[in-house]
Wavefront OBJ file of the C-alpha trace (Angstrom):
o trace
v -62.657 -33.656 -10.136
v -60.675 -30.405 -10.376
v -58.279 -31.573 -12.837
v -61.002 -32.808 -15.079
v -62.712 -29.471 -14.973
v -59.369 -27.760 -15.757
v -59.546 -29.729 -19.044
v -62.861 -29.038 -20.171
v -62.384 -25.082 -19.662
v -59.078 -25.227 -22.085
v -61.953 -26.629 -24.909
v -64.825 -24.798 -24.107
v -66.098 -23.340 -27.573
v -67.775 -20.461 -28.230
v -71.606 -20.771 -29.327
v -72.028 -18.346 -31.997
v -73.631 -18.548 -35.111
v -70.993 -18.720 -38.477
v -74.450 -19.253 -41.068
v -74.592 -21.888 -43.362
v -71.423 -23.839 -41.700
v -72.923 -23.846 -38.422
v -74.470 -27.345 -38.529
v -71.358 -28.633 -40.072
v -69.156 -26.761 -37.284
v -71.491 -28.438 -34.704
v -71.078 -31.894 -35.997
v -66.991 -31.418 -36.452
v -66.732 -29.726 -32.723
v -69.348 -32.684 -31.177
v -66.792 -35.470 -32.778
v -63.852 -33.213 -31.635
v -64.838 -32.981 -27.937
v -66.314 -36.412 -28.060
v -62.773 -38.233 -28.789
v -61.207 -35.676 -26.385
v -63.355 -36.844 -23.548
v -62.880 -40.267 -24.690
v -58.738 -40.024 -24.549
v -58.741 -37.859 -21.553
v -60.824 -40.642 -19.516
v -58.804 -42.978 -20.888
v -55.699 -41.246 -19.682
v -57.449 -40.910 -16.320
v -58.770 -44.963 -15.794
v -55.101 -45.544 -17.159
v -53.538 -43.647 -14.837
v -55.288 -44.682 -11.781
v -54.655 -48.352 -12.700
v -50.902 -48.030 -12.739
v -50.659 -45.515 -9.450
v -52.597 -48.525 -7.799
v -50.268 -51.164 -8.834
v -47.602 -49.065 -8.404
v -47.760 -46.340 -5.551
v -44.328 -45.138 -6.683
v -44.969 -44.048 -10.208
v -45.942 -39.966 -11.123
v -48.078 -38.899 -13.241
v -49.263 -35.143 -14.711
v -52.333 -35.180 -12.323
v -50.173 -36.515 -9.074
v -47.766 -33.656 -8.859
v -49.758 -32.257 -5.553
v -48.979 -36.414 -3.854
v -45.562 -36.765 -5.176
v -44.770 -33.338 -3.544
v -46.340 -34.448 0.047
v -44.527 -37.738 -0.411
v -40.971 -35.858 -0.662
v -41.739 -33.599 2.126
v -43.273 -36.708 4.402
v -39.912 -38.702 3.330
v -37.971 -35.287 4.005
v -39.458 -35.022 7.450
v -39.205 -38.316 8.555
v -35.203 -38.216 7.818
v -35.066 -34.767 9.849
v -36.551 -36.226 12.948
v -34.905 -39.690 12.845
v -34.659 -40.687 16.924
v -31.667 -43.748 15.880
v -28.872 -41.764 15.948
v -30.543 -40.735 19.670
v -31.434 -44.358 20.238
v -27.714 -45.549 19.564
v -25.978 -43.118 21.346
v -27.947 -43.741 24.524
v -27.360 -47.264 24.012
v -23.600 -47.083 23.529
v -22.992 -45.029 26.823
v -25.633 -46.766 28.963
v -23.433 -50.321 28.460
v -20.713 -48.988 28.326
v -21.122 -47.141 32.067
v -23.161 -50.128 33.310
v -20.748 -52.927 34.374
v -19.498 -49.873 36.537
v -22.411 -49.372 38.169
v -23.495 -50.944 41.683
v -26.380 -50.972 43.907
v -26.107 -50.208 47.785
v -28.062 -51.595 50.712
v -27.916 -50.268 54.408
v -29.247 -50.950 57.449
v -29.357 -48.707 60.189
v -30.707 -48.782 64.004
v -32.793 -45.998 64.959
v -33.965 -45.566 68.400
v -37.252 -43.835 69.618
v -38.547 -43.377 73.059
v -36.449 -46.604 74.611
v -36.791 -48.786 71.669
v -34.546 -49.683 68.927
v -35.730 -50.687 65.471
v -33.363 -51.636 62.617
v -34.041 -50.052 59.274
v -32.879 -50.350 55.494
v -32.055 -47.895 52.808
v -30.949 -48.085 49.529
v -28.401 -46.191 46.755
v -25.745 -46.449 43.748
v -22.268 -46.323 43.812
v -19.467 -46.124 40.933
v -16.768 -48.605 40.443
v -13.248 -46.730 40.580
v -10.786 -49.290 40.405
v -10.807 -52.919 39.387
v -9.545 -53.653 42.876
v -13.201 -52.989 44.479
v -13.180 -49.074 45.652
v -16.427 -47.581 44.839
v -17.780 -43.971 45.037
v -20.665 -42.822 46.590
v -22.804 -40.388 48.607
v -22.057 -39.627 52.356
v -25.519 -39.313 52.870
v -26.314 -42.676 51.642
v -24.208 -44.515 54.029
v -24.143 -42.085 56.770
v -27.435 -40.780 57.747
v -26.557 -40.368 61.341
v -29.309 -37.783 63.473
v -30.691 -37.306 66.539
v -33.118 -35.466 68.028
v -34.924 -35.538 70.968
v -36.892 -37.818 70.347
v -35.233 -40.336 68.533
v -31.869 -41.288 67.102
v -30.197 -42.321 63.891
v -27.165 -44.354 63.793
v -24.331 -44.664 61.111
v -24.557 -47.924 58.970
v -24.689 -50.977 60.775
v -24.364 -52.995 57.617
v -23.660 -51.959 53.863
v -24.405 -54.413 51.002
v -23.260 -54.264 47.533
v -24.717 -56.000 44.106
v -22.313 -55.114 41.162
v -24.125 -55.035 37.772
v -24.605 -58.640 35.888
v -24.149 -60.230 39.371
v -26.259 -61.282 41.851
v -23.863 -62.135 44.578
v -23.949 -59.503 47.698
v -21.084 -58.174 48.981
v -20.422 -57.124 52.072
v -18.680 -53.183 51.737
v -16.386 -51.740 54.401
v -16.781 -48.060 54.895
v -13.199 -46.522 53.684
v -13.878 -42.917 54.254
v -16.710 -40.382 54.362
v -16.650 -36.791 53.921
v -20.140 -34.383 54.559
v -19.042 -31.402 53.328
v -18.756 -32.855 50.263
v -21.779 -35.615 50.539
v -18.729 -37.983 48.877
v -17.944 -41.461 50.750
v -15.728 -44.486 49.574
v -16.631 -48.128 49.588
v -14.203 -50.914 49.595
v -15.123 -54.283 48.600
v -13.474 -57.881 48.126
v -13.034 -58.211 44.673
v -10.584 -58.007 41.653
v -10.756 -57.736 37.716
v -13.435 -55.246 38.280
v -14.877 -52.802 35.468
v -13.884 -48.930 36.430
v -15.904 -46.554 35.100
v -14.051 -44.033 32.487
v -14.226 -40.536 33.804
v -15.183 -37.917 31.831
v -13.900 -33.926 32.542
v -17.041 -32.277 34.274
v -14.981 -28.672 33.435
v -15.843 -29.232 29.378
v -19.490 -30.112 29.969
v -21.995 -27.804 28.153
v -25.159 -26.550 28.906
v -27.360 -28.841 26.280
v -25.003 -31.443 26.274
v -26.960 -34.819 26.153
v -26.511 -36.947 29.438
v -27.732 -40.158 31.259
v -28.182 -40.975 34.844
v -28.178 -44.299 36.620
v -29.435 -45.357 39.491
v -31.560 -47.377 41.925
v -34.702 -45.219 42.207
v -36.906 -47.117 44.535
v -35.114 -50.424 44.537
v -34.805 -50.673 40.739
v -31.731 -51.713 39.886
v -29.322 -49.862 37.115
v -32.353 -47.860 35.818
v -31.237 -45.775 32.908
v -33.096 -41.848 32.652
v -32.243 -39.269 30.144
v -32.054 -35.750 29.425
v -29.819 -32.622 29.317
v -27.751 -30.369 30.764
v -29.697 -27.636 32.028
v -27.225 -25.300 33.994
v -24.054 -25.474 35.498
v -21.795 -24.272 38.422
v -25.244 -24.103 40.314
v -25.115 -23.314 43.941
v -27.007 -25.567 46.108
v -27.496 -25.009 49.860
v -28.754 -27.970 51.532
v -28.496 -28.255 55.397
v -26.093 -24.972 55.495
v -23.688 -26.967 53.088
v -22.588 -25.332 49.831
v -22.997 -27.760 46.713
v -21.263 -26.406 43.213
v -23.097 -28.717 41.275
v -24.473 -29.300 37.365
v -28.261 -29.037 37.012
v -29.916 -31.880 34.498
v -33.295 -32.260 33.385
v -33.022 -36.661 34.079
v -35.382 -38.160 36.404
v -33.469 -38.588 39.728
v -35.461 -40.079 42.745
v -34.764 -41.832 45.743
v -32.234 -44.787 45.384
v -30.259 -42.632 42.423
v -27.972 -40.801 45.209
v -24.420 -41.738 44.534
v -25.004 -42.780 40.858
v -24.037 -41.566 37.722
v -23.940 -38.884 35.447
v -22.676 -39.691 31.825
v -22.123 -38.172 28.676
v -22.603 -39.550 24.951
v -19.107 -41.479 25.301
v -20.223 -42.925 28.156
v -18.298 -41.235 30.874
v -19.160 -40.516 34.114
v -19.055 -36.701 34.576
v -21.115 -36.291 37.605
v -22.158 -38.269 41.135
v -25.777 -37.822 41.257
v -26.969 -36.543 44.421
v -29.717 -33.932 45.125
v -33.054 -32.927 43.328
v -35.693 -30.721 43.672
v -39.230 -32.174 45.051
v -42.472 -30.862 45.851
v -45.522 -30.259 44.061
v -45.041 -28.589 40.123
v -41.662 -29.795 40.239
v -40.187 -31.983 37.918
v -36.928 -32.958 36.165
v -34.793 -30.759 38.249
v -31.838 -32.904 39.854
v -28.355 -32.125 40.017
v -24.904 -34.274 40.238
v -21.465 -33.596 41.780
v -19.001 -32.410 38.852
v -16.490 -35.431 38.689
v -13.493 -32.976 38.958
v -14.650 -31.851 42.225
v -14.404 -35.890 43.594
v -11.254 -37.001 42.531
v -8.937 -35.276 45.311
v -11.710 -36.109 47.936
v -11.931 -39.645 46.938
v -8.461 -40.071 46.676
v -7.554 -38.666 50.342
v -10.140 -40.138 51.431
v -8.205 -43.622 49.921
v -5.191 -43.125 51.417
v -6.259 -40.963 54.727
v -9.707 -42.119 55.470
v -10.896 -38.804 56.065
v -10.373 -35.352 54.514
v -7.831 -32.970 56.502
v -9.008 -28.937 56.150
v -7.724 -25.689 57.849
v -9.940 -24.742 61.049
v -9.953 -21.457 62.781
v -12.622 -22.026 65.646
v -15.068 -19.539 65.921
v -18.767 -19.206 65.413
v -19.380 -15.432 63.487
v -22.377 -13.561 62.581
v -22.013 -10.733 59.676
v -22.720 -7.679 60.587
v -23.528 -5.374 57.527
v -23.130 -1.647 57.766
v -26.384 -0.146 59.202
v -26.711 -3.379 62.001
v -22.715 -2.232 62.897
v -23.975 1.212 62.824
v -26.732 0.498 64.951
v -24.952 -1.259 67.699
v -22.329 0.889 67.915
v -19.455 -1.538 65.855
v -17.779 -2.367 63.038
v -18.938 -3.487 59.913
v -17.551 -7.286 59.361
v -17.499 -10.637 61.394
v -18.678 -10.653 65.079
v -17.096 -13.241 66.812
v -20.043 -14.927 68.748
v -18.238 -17.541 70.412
v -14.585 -19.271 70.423
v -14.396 -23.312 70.362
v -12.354 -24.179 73.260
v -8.951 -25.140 72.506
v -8.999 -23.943 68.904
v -6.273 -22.070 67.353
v -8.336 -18.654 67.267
v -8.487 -19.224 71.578
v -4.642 -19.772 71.345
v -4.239 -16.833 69.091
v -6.466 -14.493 72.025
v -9.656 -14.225 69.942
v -12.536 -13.719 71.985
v -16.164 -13.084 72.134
v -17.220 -9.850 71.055
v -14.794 -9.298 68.808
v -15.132 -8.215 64.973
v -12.884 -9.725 62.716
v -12.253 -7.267 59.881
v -9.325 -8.523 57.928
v -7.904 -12.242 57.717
v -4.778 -13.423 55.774
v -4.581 -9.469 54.668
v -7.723 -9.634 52.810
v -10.806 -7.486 54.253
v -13.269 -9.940 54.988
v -16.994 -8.887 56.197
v -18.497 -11.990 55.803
v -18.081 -15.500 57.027
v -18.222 -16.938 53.374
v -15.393 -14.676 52.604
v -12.974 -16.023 55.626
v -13.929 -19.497 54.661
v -13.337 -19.285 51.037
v -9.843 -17.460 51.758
v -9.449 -20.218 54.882
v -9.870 -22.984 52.077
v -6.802 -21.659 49.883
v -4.776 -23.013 52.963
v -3.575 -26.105 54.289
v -3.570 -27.368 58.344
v -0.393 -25.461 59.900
v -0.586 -22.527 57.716
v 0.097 -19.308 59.591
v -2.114 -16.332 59.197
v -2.902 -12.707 59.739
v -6.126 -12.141 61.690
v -7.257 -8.347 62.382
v -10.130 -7.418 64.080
v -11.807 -4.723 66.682
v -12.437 -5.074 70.113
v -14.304 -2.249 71.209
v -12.502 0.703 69.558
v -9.195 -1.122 69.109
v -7.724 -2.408 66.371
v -5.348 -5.548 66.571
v -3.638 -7.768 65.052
v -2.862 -11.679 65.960
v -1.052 -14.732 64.267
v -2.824 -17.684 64.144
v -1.696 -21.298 63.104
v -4.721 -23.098 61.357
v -5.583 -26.117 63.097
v -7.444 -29.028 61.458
v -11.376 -29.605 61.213
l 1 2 3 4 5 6 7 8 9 10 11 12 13 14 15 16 17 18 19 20 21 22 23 24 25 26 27 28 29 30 31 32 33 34 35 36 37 38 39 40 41 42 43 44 45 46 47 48 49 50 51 52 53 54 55 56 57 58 59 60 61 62 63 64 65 66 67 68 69 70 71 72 73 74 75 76 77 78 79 80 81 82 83 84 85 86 87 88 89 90 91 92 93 94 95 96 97 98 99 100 101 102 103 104 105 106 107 108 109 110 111 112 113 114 115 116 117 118 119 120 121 122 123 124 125 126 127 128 129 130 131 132 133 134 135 136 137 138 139 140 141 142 143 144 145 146 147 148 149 150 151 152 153 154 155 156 157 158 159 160 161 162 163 164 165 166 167 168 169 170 171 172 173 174 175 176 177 178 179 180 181 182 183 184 185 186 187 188 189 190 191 192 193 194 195 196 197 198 199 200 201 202 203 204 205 206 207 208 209 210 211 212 213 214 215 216 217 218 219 220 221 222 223 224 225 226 227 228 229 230 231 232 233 234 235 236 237 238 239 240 241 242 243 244 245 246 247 248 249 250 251 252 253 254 255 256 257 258 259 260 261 262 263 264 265 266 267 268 269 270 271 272 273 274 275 276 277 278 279 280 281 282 283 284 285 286 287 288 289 290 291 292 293 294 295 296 297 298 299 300 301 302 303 304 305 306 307 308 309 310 311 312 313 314 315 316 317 318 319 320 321 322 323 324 325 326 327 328 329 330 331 332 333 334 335 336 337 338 339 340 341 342 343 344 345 346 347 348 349 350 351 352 353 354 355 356 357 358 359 360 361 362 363 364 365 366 367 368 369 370 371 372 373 374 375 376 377 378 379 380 381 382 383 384 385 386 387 388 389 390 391 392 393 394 395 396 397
């Protein structure tokens, strides 16, 4: 209705008398705006035929459509989800033959009884000769309290993606500091996963995870990269880990992180719970598993530098007011240790260590972990007023 009221205002005629002509001037006009009206609705009945028949074609009183239709069609190309839909596609079966589910079964005892128990987890195929990576934690959940008692795996199961045959895993090496633990099972021509290099990942970088979340099998979540090189204390161990926005629950631990070219650049292994909480979970960069894994391969276990003593820091005004030093107060000596060998005691306040000034326990360790078992090292410290100096040789944790 608005266009047709455009077109009448552009012949709207003025009603003013011109004398004698103005009969004449009537009829002339009345014929005049007559056959207007006429073409116009012809144009109109015309135009609405075709534009039926033919929702493609334009005409003079469809500019306002056409222009929605571009900007729909415009729209719809900007926010296309198949490139999305393809990529996720390409990495998820690409990472999947790799992937493996994990069963265990564990005897816990409570109050004189002793009741066996299962749990679940993912692994990730390393080589095609049947050595998969995992999670400590999900094959070695050993605890005890005083009331009951948790023992190490009793039996660990395996299903490989695309098979339904279980396989029975021997335990090759386990490692808590890390939460990292090998698998070993009886089979060749396996599928490694392709690892990716954790130190190039970005914060926004698009990533899967896969898993067993409550018993289901090689479930594929997605997200992002939220954060990295985020420091996760968990049970008084350290984690470096990247943060992703992926659903991770129970059943994911030991699974995988993986990029757009389907690489695994993370073991999955801790998230965030608790009411309000959601899509916070974070993975084990896979740069940070390939020494452990590997000495874990050829040693079974993981050999680190150990000094023996239990310490307590002691900032500046606590020092002050117990009449010491600032740095670390020895509160006990594990017998037989090289720091007892060295003539370390109790009491003591260890103030320097490999000629670094060291006030803190994190600082001794993180200088302690530059070294290797049989290292030898400068330890100062303060007993009483005195300042000495001892050699140590690290021993092995």
């Amino acid at each position: 209705m608005d266009n047709n009221n455009d077109f009448y205002q552009k012949f709207d005629y003025s009603q003013k008398s011109h004398g004698s002509n103005k009969a004449v001037l009537t009829t002339i006009f009345t014929s005049f705006i007559s056959a207007v009206v006429g073409a116009i609705c012809a144009v109109f009945i015309y135009s609405s035929i075709v534009s039926t028949n033919n929702p493609e074609s334009i005409n003079t009183g469809a500019t306002t459509s056409n222009t929605s239709s571009q900007v729909n069609n415009l729209n719809l190309s900007q926010v296309s989800l198949s490139n999305y839909s393809d990529t996720a596609i390409y990495a998820a079966n690409k990472v999947l033959p790799s992937m493996v589910s994990i069963s265990v079964e564990y005897q816990v005892s409570y109050m004189g009884r002793s009741q066996t128990v299962s749990g679940s987890g993912s692994g990730v195929i390393i080589s095609e000769d049947g050595y998969i990576l995992t999670n400590n934690h999900v094959i070695s959940s050993t605890d005890s309290s005083s009331f009951y008692q948790v023992s190490d795996a009793t039996s660990v199961k395996v299903t490989i993606y695309g098979d339904e045959t279980e396989y029975t895993a021997e335990i090759v090496g386990t490692d808590s500091q890390t939460d990292l633990a090998v698998l070993k099972i009886d089979k060749s021509g396996l599928v490694a996963a392709e690892l990716g290099d954790s130190s190039s990942v970005q914060v926004g970088e698009f990533v899967l995870a896969i898993g067993d979340p409550y018993g289901l099998e090689h479930s594929v979540t997605a997200g992002i990269v939220s954060a990295l090189n985020r420091e996760m204390t968990v049970d008084g161990t350290t984690y470096n880990v990247i943060q992703a926005d992926c659903a991770i629950n129970s059943g994911n631990s030991g699974g995988a992180l993986v990029n757009s070219k389907g690489q695994v650049i993370g073991i999955t292994t801790l998230k965030l719970s608790g009411t309000g909480i959601e899509g916070v979970s974070f993975a084990i960069p896979i740069n940070d598993t390939i020494d452990i894994y590997k000495s874990l391969i050829e040693n079974g276990k993981i050999s680190r530098p150990f000094v023996g003593i239990y310490g307590i820091d002691l900032d500046e005004a606590t020092a002050i007011r117990n009449g010491l030093t600032k740095g670390i107060y020895v509160d006990s000596v594990v017998e037989g240790s090289c720091a007892e060998k060295a003539g370390i005691r109790a009491g003591d306040v260890i103030v320097a260590f490999d000629g670094k000034s060291v006030s803190t326990m994190d600082e001794l360790n993180d200088i302690k972990n530059t070294k290797s078992v049989g290292d030898s090292v400068e330890v100062t410290f303060y007993r009483g007023n005195e300042e000495m100096t001892v050699t140590l040789v690290l021993g092995e944790n």
